[in-house]
VOPAGU-2260 file (C-alpha; in pm, 1 decimal, decimal comma):
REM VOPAGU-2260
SITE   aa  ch    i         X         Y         Z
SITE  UNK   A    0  -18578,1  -11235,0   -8952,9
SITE  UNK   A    1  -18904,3  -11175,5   -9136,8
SITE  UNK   A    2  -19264,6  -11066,6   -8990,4
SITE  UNK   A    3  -19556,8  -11226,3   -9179,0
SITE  UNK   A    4  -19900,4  -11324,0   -9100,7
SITE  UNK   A    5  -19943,2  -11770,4   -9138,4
SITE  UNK   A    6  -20214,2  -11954,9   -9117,5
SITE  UNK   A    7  -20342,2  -12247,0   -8937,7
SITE  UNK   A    8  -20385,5  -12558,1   -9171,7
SITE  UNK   A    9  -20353,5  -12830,0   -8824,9
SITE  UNK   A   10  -20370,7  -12777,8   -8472,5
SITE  UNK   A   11  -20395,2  -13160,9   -8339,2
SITE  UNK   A   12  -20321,7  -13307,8   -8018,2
SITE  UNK   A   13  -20027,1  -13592,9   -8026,7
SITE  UNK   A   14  -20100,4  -13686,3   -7669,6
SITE  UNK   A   15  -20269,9  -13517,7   -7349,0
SITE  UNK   A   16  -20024,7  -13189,1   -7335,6
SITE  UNK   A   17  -19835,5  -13227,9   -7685,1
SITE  UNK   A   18  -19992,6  -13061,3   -7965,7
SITE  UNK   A   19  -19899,1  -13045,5   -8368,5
SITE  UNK   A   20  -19949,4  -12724,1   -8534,5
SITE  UNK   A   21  -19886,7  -12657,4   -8925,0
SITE  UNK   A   22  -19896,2  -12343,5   -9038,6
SITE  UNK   A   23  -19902,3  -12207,4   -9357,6
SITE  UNK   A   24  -19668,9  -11863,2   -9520,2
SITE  UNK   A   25  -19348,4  -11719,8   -9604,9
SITE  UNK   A   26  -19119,4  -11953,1   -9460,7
SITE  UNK   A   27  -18818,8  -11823,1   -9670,3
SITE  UNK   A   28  -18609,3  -11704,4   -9393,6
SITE  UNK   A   29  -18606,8  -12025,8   -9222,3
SITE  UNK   A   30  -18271,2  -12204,7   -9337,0
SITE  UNK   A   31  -18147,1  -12438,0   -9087,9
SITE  UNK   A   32  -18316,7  -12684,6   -8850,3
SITE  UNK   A   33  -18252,4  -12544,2   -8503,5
SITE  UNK   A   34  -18394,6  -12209,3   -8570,9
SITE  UNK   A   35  -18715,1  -12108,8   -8396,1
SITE  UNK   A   36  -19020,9  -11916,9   -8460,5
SITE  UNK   A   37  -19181,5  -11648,8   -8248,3
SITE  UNK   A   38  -19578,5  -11635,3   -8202,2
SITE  UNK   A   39  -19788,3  -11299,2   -8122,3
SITE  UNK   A   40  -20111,7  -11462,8   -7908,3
SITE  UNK   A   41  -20381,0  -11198,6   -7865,6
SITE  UNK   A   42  -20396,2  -11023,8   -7525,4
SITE  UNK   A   43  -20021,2  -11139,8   -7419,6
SITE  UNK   A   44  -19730,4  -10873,4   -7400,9
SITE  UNK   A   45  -19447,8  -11126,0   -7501,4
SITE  UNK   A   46  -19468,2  -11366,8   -7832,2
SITE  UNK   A   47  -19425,0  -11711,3   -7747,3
SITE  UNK   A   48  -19116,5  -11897,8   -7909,7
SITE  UNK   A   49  -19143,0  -12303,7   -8075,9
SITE  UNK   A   50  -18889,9  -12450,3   -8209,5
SITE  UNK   A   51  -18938,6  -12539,7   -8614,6
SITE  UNK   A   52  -18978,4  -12893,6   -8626,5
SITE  UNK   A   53  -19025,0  -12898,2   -9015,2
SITE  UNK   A   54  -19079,9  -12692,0   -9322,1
SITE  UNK   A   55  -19131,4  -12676,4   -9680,3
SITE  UNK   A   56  -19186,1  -12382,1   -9922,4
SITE  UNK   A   57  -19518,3  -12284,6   -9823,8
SITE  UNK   A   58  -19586,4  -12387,3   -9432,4
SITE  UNK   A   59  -19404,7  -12427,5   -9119,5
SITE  UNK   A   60  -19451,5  -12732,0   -8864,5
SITE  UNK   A   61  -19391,9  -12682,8   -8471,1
SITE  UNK   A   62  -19480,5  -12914,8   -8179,7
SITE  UNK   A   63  -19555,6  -12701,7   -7854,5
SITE  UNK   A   64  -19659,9  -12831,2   -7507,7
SITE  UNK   A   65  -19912,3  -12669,8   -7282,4
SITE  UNK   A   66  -19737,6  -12528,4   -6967,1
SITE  UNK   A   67  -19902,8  -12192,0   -6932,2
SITE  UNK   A   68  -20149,8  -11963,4   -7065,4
SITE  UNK   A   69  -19980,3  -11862,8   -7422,4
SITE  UNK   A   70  -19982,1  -12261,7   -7539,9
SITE  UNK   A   71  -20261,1  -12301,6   -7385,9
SITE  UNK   A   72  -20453,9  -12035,4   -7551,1
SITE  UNK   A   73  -20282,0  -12180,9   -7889,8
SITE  UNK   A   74  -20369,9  -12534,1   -7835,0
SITE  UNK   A   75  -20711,1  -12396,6   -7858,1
SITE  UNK   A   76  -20741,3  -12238,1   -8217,5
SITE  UNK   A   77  -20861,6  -12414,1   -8461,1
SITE  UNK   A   78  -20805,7  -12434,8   -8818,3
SITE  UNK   A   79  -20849,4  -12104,1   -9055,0
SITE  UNK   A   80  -20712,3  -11852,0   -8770,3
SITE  UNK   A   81  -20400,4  -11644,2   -8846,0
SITE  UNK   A   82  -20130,8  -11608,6   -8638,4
SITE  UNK   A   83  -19877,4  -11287,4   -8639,2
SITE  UNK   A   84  -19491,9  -11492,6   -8698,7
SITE  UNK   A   85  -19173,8  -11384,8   -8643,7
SITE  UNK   A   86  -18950,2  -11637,6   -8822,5
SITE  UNK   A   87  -18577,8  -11712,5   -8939,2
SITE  UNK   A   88  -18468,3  -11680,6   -8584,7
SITE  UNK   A   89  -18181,4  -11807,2   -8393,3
SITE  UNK   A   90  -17845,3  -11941,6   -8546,5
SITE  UNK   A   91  -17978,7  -12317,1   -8600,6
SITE  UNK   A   92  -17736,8  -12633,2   -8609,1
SITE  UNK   A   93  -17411,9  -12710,7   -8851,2
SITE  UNK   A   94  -17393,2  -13001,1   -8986,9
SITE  UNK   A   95  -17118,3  -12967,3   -9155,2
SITE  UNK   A   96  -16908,4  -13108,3   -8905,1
SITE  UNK   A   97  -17108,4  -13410,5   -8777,2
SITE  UNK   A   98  -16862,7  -13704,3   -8957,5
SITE  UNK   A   99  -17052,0  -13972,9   -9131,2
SITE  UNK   A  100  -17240,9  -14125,0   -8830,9
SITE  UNK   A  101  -17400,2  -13885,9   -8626,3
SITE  UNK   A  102  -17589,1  -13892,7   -8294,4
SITE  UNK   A  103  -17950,4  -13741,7   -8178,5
SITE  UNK   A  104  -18041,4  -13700,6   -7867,5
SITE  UNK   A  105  -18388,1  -13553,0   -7784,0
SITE  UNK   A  106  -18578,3  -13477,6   -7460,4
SITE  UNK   A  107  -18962,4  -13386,6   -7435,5
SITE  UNK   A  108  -19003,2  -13109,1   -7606,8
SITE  UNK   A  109  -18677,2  -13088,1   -7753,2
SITE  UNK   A  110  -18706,1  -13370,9   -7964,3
SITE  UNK   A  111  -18901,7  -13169,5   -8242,1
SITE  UNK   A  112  -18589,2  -12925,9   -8408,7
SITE  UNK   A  113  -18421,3  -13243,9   -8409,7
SITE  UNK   A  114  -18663,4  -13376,8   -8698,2
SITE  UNK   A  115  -18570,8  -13150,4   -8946,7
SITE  UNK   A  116  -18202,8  -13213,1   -8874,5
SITE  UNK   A  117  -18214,3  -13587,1   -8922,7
SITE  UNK   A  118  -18418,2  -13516,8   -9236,3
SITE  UNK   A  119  -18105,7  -13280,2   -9342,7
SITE  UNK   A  120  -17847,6  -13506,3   -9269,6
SITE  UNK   A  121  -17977,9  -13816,2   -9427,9
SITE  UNK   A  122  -18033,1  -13646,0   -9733,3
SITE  UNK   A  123  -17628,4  -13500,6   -9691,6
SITE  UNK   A  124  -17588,9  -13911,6   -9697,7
SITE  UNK   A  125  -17540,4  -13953,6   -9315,6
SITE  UNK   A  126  -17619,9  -14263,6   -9126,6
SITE  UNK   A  127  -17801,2  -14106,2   -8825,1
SITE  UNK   A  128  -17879,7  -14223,9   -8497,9
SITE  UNK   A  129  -18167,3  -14074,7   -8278,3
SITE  UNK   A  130  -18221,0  -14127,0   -7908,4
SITE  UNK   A  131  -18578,1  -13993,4   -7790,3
SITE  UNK   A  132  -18610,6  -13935,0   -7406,9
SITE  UNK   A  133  -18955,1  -13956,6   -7219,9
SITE  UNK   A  134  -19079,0  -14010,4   -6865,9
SITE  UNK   A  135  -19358,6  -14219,6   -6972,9
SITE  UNK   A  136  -19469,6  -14440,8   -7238,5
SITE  UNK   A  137  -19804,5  -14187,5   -7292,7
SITE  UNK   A  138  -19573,8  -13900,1   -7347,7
SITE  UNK   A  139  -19362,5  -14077,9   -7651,5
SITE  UNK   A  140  -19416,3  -13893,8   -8010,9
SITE  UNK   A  141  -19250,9  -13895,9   -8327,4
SITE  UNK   A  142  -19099,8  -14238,1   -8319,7
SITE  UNK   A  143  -19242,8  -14339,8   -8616,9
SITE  UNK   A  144  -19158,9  -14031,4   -8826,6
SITE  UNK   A  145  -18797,7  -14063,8   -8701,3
SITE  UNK   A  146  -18776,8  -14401,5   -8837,6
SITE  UNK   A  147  -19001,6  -14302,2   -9174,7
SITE  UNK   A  148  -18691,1  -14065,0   -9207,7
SITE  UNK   A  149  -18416,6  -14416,0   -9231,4
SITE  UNK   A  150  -18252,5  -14286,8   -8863,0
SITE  UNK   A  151  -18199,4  -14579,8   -8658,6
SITE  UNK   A  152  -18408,9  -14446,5   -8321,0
SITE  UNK   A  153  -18397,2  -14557,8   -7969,0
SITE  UNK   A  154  -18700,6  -14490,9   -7689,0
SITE  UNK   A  155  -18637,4  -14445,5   -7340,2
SITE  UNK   A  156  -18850,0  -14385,5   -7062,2
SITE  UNK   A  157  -18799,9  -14265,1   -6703,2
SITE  UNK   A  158  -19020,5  -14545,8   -6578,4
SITE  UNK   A  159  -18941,0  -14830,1   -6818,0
SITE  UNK   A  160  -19283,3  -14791,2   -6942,7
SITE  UNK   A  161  -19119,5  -14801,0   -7241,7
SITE  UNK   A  162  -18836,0  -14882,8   -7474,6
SITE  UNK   A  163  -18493,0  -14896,6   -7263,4
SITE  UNK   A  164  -18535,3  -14789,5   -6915,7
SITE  UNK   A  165  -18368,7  -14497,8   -6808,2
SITE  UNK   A  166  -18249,4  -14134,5   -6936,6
SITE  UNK   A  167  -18098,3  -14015,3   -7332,0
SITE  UNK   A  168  -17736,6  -14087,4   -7150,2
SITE  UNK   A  169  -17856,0  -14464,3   -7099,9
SITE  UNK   A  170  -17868,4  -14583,9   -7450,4
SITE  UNK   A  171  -17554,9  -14369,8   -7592,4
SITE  UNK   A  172  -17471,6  -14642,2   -7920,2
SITE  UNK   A  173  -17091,3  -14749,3   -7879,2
SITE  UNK   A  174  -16964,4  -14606,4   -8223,9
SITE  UNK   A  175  -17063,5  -14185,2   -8326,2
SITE  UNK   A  176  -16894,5  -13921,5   -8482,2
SITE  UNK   A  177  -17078,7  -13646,1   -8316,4
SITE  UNK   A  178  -17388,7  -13534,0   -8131,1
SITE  UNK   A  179  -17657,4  -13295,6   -8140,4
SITE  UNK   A  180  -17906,0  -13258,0   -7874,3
SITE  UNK   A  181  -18199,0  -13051,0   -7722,8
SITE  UNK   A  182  -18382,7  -13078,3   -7396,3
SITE  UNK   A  183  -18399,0  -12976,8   -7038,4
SITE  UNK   A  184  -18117,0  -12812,3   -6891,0
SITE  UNK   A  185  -18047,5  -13171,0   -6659,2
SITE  UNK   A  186  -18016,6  -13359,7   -6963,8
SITE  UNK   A  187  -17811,5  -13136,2   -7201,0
SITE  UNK   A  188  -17559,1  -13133,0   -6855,6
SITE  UNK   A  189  -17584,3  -13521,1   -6851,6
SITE  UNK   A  190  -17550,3  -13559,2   -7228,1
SITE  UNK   A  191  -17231,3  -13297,4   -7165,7
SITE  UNK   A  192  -17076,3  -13548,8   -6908,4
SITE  UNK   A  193  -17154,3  -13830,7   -7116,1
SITE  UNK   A  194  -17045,7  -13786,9   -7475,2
SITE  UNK   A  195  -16746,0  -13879,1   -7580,8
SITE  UNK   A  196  -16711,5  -13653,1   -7918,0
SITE  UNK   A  197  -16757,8  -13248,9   -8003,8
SITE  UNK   A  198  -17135,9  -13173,2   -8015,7
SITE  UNK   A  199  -17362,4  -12898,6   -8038,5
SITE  UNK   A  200  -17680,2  -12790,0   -7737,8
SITE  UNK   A  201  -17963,2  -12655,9   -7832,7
SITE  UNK   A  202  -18065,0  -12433,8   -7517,4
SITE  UNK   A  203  -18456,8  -12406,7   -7423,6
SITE  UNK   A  204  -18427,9  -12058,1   -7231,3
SITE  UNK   A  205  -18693,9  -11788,3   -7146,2
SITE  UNK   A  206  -18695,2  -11497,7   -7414,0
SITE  UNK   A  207  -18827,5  -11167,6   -7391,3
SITE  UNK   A  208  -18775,0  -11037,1   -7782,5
SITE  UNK   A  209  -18671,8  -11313,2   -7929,1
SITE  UNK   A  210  -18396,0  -11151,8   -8142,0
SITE  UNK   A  211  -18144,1  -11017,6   -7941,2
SITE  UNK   A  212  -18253,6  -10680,7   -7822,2
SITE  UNK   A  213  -18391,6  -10718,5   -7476,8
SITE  UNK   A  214  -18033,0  -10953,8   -7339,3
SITE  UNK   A  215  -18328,0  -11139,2   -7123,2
SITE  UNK   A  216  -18165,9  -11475,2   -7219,0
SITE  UNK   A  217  -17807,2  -11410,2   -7205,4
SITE  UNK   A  218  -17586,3  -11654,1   -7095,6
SITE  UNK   A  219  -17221,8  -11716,6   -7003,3
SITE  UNK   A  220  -16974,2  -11871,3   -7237,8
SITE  UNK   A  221  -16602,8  -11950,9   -7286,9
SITE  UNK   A  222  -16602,7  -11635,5   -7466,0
SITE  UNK   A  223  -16779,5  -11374,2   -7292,5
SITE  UNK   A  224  -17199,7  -11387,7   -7239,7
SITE  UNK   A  225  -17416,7  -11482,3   -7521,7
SITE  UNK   A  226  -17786,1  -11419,8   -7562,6
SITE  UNK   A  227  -17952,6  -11766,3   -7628,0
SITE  UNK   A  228  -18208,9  -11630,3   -7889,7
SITE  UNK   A  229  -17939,3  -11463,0   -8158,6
SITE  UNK   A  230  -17620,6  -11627,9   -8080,4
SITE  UNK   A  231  -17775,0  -11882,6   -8000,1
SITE  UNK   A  232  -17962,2  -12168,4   -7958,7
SITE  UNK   A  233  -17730,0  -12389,0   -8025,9
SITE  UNK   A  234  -17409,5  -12380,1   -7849,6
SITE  UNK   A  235  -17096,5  -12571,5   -7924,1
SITE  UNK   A  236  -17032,9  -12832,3   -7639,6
SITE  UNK   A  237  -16667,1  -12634,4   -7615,4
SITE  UNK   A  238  -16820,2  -12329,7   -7537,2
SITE  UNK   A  239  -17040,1  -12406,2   -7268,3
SITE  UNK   A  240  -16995,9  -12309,2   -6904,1
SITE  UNK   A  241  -17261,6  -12434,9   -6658,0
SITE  UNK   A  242  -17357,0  -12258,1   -6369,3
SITE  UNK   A  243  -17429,1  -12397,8   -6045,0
């Protein structure tokens, strides 16, 4: 984990509560896609945490929505403004063990870590498959950079507003070697009931510190609690016990 100061290059809106935000600094402890960042906003106690949606050697990418007063303050700076980071957090995915055709299956705002890892594993020579989950057709992002990537991507909407009608779990392909996935808790637990292979879950969980210290976000596993923010987020699909 490494504290720097980044700055804003792009803060842009991708639809009416999704925003973009580059920013620009040490991104040297940020090693795997899956791994998360951790905000300071000015005049709120806790940091806010994003998921890393891309990076290179000088600037960090992250697509946030607005549900509350910390993204919602962000969403409104503007280009030039620094931002105190916390980055290199979180354990971040393997893939290592995702066979030859792997699966990704995104929800809302978990789609973005799951950029990064498709760029990752097609360059490890992977034929990928991504599966992007929306409500509505306004609410779709990132389709197009998916496919930029060479992953073969699916849409699906809620409403059928868009692309295949129905949830992630309705347009599973018929041949994968493995899965990776982030989104709401009722997806990852229909994408658990659903797969047919050993996967990993990316867990979107309140944090407090961010790096282990405050056990705000622990959670329990197959072997014993885990917080989500150091052990985690990503889970193996083996380990996980849901709660009721």
């Amino acid at each position: 984990m490494k504290q720097g100061i980044f700055e804003i290059t792009e803060n842009t809106a991708l639809n009416k509560l999704i925003f973009k935000m580059r920013i620009v600094g040490d991104t040297s402890d940020i090693t795997k896609s899956g791994q998360f960042i951790n905000i300071l906003i000015d005049g709120l106690y806790l940091r806010r945490p994003i998921s890393v949606c891309d990076r290179d050697n000088e600037s960090v990418t992250v697509i946030y929505k607005v549900v509350g007063k910390g993204t919602e303050v962000l969403s409104r700076m503007e280009k030039g403004e620094k931002l105190d980071v916390l980055t290199g957090l979180g354990n971040g995915y393997d893939t290592s063990v995702s066979g030859d055709k792997p699966l990704l299956l995104g929800g809302g705002v978990g789609v973005p870590p799951l950029y990064m890892l498709a760029k990752t594993l097609i360059k490890e020579g992977k034929k990928v498959s991504v599966v992007l989950g929306f409500n509505t057709k306004q609410e779709v992002f990132y389709e197009e950079e998916f496919k930029n990537l060479g992953a073969n991507v699916t849409v699906t909407t809620a409403d059928g507003s868009y692309g295949v009608k129905g949830f992630v779990t309705d347009a599973l392909p018929d041949d994968y070697t493995y899965f990776y996935t982030c989104g709401p808790e009722p997806m990852l637990k229909a994408v658990y009931n659903a797969t047919v292979t050993g996967g990993q879950f990316s867990f979107e969980e309140r944090m407090g510190c961010g790096f282990g210290a405050c056990m705000g976000c622990s959670c329990k596993t197959v072997t014993g609690y885990k917080r989500i923010c150091k052990d985690g987020p990503v889970l193996q699909k083996e380990e996980i016990l849901w709660g009721n």
